[in-house]
N, C-alpha and C positions, 0 to 999 in steps of 0.2 A: 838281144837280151833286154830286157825290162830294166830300169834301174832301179836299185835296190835302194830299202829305206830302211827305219827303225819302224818297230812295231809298238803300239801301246797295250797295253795288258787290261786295260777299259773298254776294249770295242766287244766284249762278251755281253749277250744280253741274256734276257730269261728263260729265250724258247733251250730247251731241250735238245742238243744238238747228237745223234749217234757218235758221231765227230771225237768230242769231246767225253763221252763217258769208254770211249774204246782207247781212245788217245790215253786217258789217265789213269785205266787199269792195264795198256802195255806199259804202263813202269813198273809193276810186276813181272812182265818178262823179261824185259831189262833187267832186273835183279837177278831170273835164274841163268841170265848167258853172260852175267858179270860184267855187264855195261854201264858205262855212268847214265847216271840219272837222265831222262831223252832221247837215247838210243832211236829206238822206235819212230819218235816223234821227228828228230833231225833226219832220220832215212825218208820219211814223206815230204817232208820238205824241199828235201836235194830232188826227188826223185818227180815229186809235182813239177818242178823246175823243168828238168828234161823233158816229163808232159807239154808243160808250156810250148819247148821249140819244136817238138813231134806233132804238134796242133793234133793233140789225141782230142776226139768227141768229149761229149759233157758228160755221155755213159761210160768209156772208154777211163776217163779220169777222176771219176766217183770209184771204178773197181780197182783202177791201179793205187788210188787213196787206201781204200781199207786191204789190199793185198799188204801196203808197206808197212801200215801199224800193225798188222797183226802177222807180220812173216812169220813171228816166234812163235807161235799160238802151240805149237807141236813139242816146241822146249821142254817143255819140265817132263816130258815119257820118256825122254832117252837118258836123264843125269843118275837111275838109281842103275843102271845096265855100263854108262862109262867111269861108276867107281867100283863098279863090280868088276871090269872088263883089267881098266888101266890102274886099282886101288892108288885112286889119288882124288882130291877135291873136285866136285864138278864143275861148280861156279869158275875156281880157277883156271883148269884146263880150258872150259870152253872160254873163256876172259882170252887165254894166252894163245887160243888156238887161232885165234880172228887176227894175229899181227903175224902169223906165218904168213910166206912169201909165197907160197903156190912149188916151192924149189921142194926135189926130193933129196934135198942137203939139207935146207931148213928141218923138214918134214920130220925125217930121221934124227935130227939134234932135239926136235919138239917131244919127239917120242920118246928118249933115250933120256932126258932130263922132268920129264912128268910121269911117267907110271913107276909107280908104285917109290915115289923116293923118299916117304918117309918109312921105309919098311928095313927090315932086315935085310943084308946082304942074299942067302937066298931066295928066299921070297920075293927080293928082286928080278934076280937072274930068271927066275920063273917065268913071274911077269912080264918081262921082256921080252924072254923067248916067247912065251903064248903071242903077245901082239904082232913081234913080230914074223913068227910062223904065219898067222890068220888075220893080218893083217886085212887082206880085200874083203875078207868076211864079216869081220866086228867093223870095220867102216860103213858096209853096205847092211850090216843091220842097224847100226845104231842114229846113218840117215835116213835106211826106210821108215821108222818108229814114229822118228820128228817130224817127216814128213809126212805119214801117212795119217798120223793124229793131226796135225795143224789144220790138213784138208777135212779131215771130218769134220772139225769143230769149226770150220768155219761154215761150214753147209746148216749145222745145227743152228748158227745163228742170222741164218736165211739169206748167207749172200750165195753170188751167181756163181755158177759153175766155173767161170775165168779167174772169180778170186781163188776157190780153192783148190784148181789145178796152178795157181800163180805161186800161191805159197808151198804146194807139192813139189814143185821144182826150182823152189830157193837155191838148192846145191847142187842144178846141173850144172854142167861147164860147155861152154861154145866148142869145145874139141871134142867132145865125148868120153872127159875123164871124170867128169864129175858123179852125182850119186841123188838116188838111187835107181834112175832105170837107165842111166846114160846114155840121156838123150843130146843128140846135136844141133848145131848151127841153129836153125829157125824154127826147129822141131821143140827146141825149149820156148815154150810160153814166153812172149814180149814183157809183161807184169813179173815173171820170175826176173828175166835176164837183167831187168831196171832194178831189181829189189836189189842181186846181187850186187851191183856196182854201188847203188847208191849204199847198200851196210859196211864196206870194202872203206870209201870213200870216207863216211863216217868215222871209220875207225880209225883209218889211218888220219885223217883230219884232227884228231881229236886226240889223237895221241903223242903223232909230230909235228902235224901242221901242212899246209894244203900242198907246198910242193913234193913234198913226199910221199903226197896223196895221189898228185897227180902221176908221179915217177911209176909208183907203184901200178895203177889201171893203166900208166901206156905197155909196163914191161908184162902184165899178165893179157892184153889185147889179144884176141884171134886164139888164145890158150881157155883161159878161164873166163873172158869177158867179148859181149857182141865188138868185133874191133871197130863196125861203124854206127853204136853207141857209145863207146870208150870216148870219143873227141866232143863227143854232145857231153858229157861230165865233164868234159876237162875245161870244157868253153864254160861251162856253169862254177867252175871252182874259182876260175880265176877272172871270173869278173868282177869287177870295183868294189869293193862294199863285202863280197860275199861274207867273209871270215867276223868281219864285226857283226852283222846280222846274224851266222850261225850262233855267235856267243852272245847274242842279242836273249833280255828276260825274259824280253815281250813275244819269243816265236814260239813257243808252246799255243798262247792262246788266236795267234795268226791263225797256225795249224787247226785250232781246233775250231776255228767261225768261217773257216774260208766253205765256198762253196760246196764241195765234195762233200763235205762235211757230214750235209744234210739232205744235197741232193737225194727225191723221190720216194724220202723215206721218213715215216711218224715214227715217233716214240713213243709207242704205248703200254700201260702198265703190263701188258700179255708181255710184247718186246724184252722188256725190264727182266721179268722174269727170264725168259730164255736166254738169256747175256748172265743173268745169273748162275744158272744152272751150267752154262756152259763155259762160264767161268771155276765153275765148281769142278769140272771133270780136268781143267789144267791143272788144278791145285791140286788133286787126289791122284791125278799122274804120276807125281813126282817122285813117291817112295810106296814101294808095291805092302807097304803096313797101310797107308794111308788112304787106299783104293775105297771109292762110295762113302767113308766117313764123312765128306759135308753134305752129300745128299742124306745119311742118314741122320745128320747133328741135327738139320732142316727136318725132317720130317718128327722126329721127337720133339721138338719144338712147336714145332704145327700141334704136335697131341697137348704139349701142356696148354699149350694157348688158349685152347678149342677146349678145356677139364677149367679153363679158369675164366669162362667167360667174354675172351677179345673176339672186335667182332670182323668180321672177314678179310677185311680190308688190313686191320692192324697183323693179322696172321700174316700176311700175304709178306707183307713190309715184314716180319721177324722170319718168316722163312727167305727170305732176300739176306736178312743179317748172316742166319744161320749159314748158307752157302759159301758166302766171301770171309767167313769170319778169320778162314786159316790161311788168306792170300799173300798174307805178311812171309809163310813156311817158302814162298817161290825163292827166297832169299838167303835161304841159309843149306848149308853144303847136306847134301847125302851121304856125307863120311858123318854127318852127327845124328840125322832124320833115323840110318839103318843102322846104327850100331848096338852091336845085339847084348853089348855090355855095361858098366855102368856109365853115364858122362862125366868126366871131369867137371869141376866147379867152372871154368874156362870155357867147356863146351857147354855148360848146363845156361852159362850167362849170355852165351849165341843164341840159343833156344829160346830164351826170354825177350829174345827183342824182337820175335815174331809178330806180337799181338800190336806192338807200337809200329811196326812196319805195313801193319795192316789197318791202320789208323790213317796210317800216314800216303798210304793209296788209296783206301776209299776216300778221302775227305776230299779227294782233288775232284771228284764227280758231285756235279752238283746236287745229284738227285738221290747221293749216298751220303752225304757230310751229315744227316740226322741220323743216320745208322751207323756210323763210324765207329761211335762212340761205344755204344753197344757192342759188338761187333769186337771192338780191340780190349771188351774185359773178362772174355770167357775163363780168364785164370786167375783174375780176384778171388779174394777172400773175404767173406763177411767179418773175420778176423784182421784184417791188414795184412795177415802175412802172404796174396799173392803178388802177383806182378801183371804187367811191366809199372803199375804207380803206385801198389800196395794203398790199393781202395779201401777204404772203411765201410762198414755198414749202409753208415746215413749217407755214401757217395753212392752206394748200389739200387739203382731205379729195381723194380720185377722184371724189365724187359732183361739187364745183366744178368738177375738171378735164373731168371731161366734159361737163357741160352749156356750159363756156365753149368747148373744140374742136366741140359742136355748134351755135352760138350763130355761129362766128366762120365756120363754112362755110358756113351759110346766109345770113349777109351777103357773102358774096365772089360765093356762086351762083343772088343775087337782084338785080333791078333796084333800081337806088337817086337817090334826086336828083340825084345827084353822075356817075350814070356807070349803065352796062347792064350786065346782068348778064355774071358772068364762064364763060369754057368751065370743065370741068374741068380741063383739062394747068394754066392759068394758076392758076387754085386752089389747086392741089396746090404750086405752085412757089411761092405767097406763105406760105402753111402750112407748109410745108420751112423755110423759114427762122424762122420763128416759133417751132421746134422748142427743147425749153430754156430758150428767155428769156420765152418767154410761153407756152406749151400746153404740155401732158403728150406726152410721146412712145407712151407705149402708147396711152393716149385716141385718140390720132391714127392710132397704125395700125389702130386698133378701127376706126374711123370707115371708111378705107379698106378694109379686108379688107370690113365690112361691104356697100359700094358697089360694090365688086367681084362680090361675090358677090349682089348683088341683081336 
């Protein structure tokens, strides 16, 4: 083993690293699997290490790099289907599912204490019985989903066939209990089997502390975990240093300049785009109201943009906003995104920290901290009265104005929990009044000239 040091958070320079704008939008899936801040990025870390003593090739540890950041990539398809399934929070369940012990004691006490326990007594007993009647069923659909979207979307964003069969079989187990095709021993992809120990590892790291980390991958070995990778973690947990350096400031941007990083790949504004777009179909995942809504917030925008004169380039860059602008929603529970009734003031003030949470992810990408801003005001008010920092007027640039008149027509002209979608005439007539105290008036006739003429 290498000896461990501290990192400094200066060794970032100006090239453009994949590395780093994937590292900084998985803490967006870190929010939808209720992980602390890093998740993602401590799993590449633990799990490069184990590269390291496997002396895996330079190809071989470029794909098992972006398999670990982006294991979650499938996340947010399955959380509007497990508050349907278990009627309980998703973020939390999946939070509390990652500290069960692999025991069908745990298992059972995890199940029997999460669905449905804010509900009424029957309603419970309901629920219960469903789960537990079809239990193999709703398990095995609700890992096919995660996994079978994480794989697509990583292919979308041009990696190798090993990442995205890597992250497809995040949830198999070394015995052949695991999900969803139950696959065994070495027939699970090498890039999965690392993923799972090193998220396992992480968690329990992070939650008790490394000997309980270590306790935990010896006593699941040969079950859940390769048993001759299990001892290559456990050599990596407890060497010298390890635990100050996980808690270390500086390993975010380790992670994100080290070689894998950037290995055999440009960052092109083409690139840019498709990392966008395909950031956009995680995000629209996550509550089946929400399906294509940032691709179409993005393309309404492109219309006003292109009705008001910006020139291709500026489009390009506000269709980029328009995508990620809802990245902040990966973060907030499905019992509030689908509820088909009014929000409490309590749940309406969760809902409002989405646009800051989406600030507060894009800003960490270098090549997005000019869009951020943009981006986290889609629910301003030219009035002060929206959120999340009740902007005034003279704070609202036109790039705000527009994406929020494109943001607010596409909720009026989509299905939503609350209600169906609306015609145009009624559209137009809530947006008329909204003229002045909240939208921009030319944004708005942009938007119509545009639809008119489409």
């Amino acid at each position: 083993m290498q000896p461990h040091h501290h990192f400094s958070t200066s060794s970032a320079t100006a090239v453009v690293r994949l590395g780093e704008i994937l590292g900084a939008l998985s803490h967006a899936l870190d929010l939808t699997e209720g992980q602390p801040e890093g998740h993602c990025v401590r799993c590449c870390w633990i799990g490069m290490q184990v590269a390291e003593v496997l002396d895996l090739t330079a190809n071989q540890r470029s794909d098992l790099y972006f398999t670990l950041l982006l294991k979650d990539l499938g996340c947010s398809s399955n959380a509007a289907r497990i508050c349907q399934l278990y009627l309980t929070d998703d973020i939390e369940f999946k939070r509390d599912f990652k500290l069960v012990d692999g025991s069908a004691r745990q298992g059972l006490e995890f199940l029997l204490s999460h669905t449905a326990s804010q509900s009424g007594l029957v309603q419970r007993l309901k629920a219960v019985t469903n789960v537990l009647k079809n239990s193999n069923d709703i398990v095995g659909e609700v890992m096919q989903t995660r996994c079978d979207r994480g794989a697509e979307i990583a292919r979308m964003m041009r990696f190798s066939e090993d990442v995205a069969q890597g992250i497809a079989g995040l949830d198999e187990h070394w015995d052949g209990g695991g999900r969803p095709a139950r696959l065994r021993g070495e027939a699970i992809p090498l890039y999965s089997r690392i993923a799972l120990l090193a998220q396992v590892a992480d968690v329990f790291v992070t939650e008790l502390g490394v000997e309980a980390a270590v306790s935990e991958l010896t006593n699941r070995a040969g079950t859940w975990f390769d048993p001759d990778l299990t001892p290559v973690f456990i050599e990596v947990m407890r060497c010298p240093g390890f635990l100050e350096e996980f808690n270390d400031p500086g390993l975010e941007a380790h992670v994100f300049t080290s070689e894998p990083a950037h290995t055999g790949r440009v960052v092109d504004e083409q690139y840019l785009d498709e990392i966008a777009s395909a950031f956009a179909q995680v995000i629209d995942a996550k509550s089946p109201f929400t399906h294509g809504h940032s691709e179409r917030v993005a393309q309404y925008t492109d219309s006003i943009c292109a009705e008001m004169g910006y020139s291709t380039e500026k489009r390009r860059w506000m269709a980029r906003a328009a995508l990620l602008h809802d990245i902040g929603k990966l973060g907030v529970s499905n019992t509030i995104l689908d509820k088909p009734g009014k929000l409490t003031d309590a749940e309406f003030d969760l809902i409002k920290l989405h646009p800051a949470m989406s600030h507060e992810i894009l800003s960490r990408v270098s090549v997005f901290q000019d869009m951020a801003l943009t981006a986290a005001a889609h629910h301003e008010r030219l009035d002060g009265k929206g959120y999340p920092n009740g902007m005034s007027a003279d704070q609202l640039t036109q790039d705000m104005r527009i994406l929020s008149v494109a943001d607010i027509f596409d909720a009026l002209t989509a299905d939503r929990p609350y209600r169906p979608a609306m015609p145009l005439e009624k559209a137009y007539a809530i947006m008329d009044d909204m003229v002045g105290c909240a939208i921009d008036i030319e944004c708005y006739a942009a938007l119509q000239n545009a639809i008119a003429n489409s």
